[in-house]
MIPA-211916 format. One record per residue: residue number from 0; residue in three letters; chain; x, y, z of N, C-alpha, C in turn. Coordinates in steps of 0.1 Angstrom, whole numbers, plus 5000, padded with zeros to 4 digits. Last residue first. Layout:
residues N
+-----+------+-----+------+------+------+------+------+------+------+------+------+
! seq ! type ! mol !  n_x !  n_y !  n_z ! ca_x ! ca_y ! ca_z !  c_x !  c_y !  c_z !
+-----+------+-----+------+------+------+------+------+------+------+------+------+
! NUM !  ALA !   A !    X !    Y !    Z !    X !    Y !    Z !    X !    Y !    Z !
...
+-----+------+-----+------+------+------+------+------+------+------+------+------+
This chain:
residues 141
+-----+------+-----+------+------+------+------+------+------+------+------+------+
! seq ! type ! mol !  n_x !  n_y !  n_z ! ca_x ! ca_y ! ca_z !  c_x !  c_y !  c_z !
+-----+------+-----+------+------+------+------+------+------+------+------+------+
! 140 !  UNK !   A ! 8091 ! 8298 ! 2851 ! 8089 ! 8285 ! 2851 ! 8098 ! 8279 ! 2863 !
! 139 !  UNK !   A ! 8081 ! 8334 ! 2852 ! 8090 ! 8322 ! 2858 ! 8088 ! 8310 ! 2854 !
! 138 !  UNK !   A ! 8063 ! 8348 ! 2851 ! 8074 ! 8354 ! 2868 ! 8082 ! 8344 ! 2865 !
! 137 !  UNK !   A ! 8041 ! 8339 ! 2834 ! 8054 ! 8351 ! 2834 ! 8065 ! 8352 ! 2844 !
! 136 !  UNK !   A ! 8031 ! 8315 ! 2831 ! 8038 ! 8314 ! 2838 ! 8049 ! 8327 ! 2835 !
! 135 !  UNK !   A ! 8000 ! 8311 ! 2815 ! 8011 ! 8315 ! 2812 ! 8017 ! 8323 ! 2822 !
! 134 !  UNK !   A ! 7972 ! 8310 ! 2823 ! 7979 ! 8298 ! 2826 ! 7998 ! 8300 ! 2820 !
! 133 !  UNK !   A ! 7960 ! 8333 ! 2809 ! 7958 ! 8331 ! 2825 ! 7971 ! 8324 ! 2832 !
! 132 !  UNK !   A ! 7956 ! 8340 ! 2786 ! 7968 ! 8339 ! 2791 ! 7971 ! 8336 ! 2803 !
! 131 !  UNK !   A ! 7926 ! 8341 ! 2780 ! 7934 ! 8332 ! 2771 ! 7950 ! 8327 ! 2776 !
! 130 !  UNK !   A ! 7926 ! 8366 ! 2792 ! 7917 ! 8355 ! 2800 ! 7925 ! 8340 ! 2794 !
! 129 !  UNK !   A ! 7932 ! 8384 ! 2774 ! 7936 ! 8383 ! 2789 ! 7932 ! 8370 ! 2797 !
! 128 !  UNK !   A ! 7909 ! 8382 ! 2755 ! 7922 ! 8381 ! 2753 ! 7932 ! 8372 ! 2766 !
! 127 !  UNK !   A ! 7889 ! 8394 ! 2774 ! 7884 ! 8377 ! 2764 ! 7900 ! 8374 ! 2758 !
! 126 !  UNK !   A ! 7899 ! 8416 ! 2773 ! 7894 ! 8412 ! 2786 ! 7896 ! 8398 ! 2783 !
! 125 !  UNK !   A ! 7897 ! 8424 ! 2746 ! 7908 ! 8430 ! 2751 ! 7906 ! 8418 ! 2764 !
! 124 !  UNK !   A ! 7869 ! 8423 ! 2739 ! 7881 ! 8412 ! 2734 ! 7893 ! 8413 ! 2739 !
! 123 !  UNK !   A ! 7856 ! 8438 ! 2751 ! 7856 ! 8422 ! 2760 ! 7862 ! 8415 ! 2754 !
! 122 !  UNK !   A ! 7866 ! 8458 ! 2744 ! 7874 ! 8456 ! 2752 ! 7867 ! 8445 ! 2758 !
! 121 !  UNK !   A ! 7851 ! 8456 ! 2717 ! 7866 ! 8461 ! 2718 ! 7875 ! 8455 ! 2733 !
! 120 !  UNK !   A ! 7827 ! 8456 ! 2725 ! 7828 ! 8443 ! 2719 ! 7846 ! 8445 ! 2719 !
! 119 !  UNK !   A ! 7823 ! 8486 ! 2729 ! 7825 ! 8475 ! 2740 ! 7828 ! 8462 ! 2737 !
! 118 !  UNK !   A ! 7827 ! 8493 ! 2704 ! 7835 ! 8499 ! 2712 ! 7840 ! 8491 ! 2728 !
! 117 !  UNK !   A ! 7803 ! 8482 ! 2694 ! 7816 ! 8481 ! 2685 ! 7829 ! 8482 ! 2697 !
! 116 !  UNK !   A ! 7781 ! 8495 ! 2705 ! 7787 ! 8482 ! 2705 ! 7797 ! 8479 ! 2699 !
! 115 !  UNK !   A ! 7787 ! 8522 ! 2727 ! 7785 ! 8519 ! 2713 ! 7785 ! 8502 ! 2707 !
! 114 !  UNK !   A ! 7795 ! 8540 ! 2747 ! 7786 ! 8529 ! 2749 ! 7782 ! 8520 ! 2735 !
! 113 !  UNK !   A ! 7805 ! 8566 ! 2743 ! 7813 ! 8549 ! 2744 ! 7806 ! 8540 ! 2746 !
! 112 !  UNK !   A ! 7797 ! 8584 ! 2713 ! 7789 ! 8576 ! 2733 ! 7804 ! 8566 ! 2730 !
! 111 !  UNK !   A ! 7797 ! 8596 ! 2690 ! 7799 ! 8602 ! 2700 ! 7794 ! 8593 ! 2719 !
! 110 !  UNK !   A ! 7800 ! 8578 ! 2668 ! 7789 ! 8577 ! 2677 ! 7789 ! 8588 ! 2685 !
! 109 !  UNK !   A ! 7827 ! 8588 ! 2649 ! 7812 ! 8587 ! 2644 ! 7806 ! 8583 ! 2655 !
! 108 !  UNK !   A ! 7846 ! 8589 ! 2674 ! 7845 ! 8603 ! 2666 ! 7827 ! 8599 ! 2653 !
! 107 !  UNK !   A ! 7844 ! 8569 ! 2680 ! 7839 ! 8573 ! 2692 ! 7833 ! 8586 ! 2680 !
! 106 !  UNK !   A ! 7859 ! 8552 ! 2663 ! 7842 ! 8546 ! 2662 ! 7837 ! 8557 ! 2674 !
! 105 !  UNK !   A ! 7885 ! 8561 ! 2666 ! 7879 ! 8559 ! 2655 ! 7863 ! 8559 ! 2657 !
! 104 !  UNK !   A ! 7885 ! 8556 ! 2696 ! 7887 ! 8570 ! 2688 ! 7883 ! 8571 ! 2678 !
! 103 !  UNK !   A ! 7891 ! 8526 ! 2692 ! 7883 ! 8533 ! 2701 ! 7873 ! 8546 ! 2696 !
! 102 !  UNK !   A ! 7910 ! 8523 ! 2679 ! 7903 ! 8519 ! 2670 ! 7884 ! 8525 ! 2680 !
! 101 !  UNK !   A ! 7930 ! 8532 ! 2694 ! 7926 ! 8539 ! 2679 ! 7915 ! 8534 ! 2673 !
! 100 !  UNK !   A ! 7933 ! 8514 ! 2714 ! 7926 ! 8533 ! 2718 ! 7926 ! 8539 ! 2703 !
!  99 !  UNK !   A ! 7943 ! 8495 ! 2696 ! 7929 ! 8492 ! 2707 ! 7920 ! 8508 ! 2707 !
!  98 !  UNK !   A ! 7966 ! 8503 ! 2692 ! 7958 ! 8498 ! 2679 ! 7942 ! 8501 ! 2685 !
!  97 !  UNK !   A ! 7981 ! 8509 ! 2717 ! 7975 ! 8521 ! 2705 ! 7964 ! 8519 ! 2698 !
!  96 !  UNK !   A ! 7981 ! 8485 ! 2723 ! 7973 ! 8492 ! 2737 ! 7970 ! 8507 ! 2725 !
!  95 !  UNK !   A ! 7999 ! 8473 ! 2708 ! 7986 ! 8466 ! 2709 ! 7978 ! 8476 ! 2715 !
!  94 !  UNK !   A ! 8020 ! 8487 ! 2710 ! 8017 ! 8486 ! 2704 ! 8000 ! 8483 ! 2700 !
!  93 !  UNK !   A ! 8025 ! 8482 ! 2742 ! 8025 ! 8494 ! 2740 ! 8015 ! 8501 ! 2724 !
!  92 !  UNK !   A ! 8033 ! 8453 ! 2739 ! 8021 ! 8461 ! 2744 ! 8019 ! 8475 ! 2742 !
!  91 !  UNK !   A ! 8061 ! 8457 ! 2724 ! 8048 ! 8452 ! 2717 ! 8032 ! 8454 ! 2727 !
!  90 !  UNK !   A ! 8074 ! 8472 ! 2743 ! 8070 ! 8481 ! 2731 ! 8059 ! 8473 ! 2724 !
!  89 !  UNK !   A ! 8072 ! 8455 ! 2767 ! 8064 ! 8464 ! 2764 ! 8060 ! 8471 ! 2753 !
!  88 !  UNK !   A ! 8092 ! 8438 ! 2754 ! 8077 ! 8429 ! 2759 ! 8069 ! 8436 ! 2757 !
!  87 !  UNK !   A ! 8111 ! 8451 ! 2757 ! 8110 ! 8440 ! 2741 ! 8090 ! 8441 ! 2742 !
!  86 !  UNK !   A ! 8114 ! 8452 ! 2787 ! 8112 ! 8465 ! 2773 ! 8106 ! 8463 ! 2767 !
!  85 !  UNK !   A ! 8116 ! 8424 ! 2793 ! 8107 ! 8432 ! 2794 ! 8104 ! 8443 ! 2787 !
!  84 !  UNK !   A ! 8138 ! 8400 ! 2791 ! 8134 ! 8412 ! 2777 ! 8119 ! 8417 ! 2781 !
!  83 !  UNK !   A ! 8140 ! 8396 ! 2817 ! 8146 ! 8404 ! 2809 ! 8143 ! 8412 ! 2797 !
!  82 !  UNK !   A ! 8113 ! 8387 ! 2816 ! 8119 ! 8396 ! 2828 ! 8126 ! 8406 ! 2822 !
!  81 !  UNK !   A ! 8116 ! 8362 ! 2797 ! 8107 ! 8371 ! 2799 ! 8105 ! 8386 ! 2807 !
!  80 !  UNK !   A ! 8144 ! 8352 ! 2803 ! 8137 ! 8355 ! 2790 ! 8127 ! 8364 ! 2790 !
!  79 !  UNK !   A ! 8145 ! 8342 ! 2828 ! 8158 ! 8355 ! 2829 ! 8151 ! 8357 ! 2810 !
!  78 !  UNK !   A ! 8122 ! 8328 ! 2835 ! 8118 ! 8344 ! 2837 ! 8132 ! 8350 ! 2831 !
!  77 !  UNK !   A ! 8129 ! 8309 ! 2820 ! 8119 ! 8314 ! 2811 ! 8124 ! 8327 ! 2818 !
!  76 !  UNK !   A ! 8164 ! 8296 ! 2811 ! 8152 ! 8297 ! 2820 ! 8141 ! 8308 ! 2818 !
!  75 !  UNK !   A ! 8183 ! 8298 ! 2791 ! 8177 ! 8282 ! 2796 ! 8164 ! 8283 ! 2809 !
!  74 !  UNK !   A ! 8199 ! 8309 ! 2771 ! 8199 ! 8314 ! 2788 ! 8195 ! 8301 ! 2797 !
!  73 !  UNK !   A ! 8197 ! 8297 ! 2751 ! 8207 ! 8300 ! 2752 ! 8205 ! 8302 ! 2773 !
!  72 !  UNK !   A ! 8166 ! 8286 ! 2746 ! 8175 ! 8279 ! 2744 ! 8191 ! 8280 ! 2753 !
!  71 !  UNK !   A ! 8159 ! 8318 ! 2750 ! 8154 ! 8305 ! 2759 ! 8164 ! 8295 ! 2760 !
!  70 !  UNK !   A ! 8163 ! 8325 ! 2724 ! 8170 ! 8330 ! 2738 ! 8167 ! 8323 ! 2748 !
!  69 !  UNK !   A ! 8146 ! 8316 ! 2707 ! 8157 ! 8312 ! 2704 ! 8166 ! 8318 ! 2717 !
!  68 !  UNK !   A ! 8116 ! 8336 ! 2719 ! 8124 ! 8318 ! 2727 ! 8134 ! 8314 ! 2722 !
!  67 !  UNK !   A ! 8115 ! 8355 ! 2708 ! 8124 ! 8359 ! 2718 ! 8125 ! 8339 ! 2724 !
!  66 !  UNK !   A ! 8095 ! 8358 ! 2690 ! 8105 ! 8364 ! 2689 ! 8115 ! 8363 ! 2697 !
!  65 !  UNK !   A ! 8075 ! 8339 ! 2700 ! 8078 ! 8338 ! 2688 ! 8091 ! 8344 ! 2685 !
!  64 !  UNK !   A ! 8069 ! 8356 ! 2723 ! 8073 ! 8341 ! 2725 ! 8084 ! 8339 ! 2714 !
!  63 !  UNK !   A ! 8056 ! 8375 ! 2716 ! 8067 ! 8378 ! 2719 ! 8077 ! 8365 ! 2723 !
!  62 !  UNK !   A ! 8032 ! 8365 ! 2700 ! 8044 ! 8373 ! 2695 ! 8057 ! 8377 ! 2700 !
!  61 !  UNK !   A ! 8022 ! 8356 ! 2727 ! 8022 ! 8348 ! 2709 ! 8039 ! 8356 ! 2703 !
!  60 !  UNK !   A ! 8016 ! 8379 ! 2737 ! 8027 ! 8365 ! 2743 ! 8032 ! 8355 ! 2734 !
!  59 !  UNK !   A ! 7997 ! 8395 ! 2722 ! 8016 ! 8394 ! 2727 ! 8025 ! 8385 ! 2731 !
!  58 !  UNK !   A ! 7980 ! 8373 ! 2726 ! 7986 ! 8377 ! 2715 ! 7997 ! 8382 ! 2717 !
!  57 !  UNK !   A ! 7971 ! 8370 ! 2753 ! 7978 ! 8360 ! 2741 ! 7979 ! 8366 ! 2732 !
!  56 !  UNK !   A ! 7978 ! 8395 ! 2773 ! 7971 ! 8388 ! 2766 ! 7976 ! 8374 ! 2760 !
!  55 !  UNK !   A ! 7983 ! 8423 ! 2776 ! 7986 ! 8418 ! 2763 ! 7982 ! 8405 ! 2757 !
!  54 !  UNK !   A ! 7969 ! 8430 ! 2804 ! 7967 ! 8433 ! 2791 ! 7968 ! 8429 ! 2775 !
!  53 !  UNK !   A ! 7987 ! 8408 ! 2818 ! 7973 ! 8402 ! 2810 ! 7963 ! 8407 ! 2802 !
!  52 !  UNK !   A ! 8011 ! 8419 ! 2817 ! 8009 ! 8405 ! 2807 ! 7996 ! 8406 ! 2804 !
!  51 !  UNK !   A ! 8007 ! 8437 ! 2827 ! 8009 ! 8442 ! 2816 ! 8007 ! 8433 ! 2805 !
!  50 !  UNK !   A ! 7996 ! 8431 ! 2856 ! 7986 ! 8438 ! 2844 ! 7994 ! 8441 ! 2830 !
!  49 !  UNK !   A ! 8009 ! 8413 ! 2874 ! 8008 ! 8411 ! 2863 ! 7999 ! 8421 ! 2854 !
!  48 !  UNK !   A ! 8015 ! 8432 ! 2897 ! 8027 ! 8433 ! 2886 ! 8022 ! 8425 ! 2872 !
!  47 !  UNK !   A ! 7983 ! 8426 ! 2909 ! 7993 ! 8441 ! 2903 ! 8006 ! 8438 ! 2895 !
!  46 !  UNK !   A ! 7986 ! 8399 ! 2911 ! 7974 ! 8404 ! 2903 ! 7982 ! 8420 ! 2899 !
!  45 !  UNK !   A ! 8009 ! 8395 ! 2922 ! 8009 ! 8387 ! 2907 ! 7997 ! 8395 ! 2903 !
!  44 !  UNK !   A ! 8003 ! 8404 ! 2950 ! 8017 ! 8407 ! 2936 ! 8015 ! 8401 ! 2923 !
!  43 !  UNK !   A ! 7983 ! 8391 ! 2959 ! 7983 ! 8404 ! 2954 ! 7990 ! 8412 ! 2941 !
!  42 !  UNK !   A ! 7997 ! 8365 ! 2960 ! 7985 ! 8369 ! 2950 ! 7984 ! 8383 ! 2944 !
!  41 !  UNK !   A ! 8015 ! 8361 ! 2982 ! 8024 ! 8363 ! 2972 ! 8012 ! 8366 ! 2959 !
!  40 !  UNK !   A ! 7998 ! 8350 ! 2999 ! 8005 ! 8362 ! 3003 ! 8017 ! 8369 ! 2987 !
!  39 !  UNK !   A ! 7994 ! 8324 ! 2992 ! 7980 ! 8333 ! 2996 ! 7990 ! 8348 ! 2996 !
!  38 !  UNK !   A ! 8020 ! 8309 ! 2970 ! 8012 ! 8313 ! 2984 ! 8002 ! 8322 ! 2984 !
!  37 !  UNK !   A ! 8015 ! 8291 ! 2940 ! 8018 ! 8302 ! 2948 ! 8019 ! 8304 ! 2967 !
!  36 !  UNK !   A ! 8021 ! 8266 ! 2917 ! 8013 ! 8271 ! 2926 ! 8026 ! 8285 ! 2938 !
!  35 !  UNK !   A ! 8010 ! 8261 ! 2881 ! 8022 ! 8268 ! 2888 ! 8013 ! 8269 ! 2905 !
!  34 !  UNK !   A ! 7992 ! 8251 ! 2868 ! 8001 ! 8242 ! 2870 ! 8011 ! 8248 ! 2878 !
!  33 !  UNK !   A ! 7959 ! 8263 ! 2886 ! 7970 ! 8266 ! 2876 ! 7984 ! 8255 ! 2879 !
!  32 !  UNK !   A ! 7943 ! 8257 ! 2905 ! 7940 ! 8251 ! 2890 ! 7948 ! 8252 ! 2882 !
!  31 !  UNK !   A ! 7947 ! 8259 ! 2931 ! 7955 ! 8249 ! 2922 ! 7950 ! 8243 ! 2907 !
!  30 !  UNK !   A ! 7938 ! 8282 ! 2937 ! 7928 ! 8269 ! 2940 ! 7936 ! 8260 ! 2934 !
!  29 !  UNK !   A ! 7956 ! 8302 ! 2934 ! 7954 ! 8300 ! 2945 ! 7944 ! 8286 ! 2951 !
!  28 !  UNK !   A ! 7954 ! 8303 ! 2909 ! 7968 ! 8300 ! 2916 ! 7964 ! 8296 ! 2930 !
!  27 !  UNK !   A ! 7930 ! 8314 ! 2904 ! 7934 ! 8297 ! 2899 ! 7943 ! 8297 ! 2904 !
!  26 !  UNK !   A ! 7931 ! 8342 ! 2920 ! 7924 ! 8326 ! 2920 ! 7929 ! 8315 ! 2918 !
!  25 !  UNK !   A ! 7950 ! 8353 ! 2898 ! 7952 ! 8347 ! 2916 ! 7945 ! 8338 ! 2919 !
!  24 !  UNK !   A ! 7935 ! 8355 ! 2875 ! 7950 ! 8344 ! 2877 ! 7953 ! 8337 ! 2888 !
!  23 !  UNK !   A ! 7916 ! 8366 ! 2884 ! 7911 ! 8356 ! 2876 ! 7924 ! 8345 ! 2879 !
!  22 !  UNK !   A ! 7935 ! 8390 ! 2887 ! 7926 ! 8387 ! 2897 ! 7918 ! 8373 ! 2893 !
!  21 !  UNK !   A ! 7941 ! 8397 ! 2866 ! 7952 ! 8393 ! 2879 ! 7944 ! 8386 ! 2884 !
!  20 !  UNK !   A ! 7916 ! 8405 ! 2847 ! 7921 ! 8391 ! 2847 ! 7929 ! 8388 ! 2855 !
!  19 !  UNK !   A ! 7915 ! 8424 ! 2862 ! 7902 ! 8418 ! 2863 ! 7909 ! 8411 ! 2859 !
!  18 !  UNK !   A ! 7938 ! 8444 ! 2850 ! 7937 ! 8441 ! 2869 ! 7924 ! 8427 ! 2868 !
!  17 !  UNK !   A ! 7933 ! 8440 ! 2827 ! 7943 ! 8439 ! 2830 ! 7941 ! 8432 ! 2845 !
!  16 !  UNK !   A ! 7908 ! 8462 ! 2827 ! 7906 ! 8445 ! 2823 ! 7917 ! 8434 ! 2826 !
!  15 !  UNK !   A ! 7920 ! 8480 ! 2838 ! 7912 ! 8476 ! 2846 ! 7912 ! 8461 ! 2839 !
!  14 !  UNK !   A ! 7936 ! 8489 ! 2812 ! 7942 ! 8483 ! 2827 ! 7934 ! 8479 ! 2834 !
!  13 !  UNK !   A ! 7915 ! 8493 ! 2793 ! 7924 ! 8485 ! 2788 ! 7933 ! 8478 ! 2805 !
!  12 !  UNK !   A ! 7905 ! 8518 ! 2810 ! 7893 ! 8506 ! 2804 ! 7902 ! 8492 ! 2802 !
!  11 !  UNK !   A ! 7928 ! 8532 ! 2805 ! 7923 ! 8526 ! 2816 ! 7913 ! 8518 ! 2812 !
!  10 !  UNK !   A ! 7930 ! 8536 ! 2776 ! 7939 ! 8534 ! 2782 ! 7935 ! 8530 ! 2795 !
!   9 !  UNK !   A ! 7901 ! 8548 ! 2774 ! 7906 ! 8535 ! 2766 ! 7913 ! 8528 ! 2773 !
!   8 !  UNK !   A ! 7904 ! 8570 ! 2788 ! 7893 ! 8563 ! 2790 ! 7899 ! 8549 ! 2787 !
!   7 !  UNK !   A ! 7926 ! 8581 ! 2768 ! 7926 ! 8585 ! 2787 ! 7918 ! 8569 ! 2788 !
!   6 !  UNK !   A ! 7911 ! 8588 ! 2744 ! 7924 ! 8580 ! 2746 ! 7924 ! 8571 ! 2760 !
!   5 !  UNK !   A ! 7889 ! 8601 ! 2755 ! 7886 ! 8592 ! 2750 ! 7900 ! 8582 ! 2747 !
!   4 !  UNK !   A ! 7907 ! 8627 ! 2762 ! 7897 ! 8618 ! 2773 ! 7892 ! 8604 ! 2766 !
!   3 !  UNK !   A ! 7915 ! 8631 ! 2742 ! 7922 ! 8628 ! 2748 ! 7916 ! 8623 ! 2758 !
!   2 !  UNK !   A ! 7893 ! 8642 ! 2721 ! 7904 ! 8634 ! 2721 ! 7909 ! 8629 ! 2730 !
!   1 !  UNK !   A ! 7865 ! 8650 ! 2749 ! 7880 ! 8652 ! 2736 ! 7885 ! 8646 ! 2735 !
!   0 !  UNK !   A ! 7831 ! 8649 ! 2745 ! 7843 ! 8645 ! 2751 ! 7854 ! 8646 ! 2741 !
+-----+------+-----+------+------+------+------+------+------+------+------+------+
């Protein structure tokens, strides 16, 4: 397999876990486990528009919290903070989503299998990340 199929691979391996935690969110939105509640018809959309959040997880959110809540203060509401500095939001996903497929690529080019444990221990952290952010209210407070 080439470079680039192994990037390719990563990079979806990385969105599927994305979509598997929407889908973990909708739920609890949907059983009122989450402090935010939704309608049944409004799930879909939070499981597809949320895959970037729950790619990134808590750590982005960590980070991007960190950098961007003195704007909270000033604007006063989370989504015109989070929405807005979407870009902001992605270049740090974007970031996280390289470190992940490099570190992929790295351990693929010594095993040649993706089946490797190193490689899958990679993306149940990726998944095990996503799962951490469930209860973080992107669309909004």
């Amino acid at each position: 397999m080439g470079k680039r199929k192994v990037i390719a691979l990563s990079l979806g391996y990385q969105l599927l876990a994305g979509f598997a935690v929407g889908i973990i969110q909708a739920i609890t939105l949907l059983m009122d486990l989450h402090p935010q509640t939704i309608s049944w018809l409004a799930s879909p959309l939070i499981v597809m528009v949320g895959i970037p959040f729950n790619i990134g997880g808590f750590t982005i959110r960590y980070i991007f919290e960190a950098l961007v809540e003195p704007l909270e203060s000033i604007v006063g509401h989370r989504s015109a903070v989070v929405l807005g500095n979407f870009p902001f939001y992605l270049i740090l996903l974007l970031i996280q989503m390289v470190i992940v497929s490099a570190v992929v690529l790295i351990r693929y080019k010594r095993t040649k299998t993706m089946k490797d444990w190193l490689i899958v221990t990679v993306f149940a952290i990726v998944f095990v990340n996503g799962l951490m952010n469930i209860m973080w209210p992107w669309w909004g407070s």
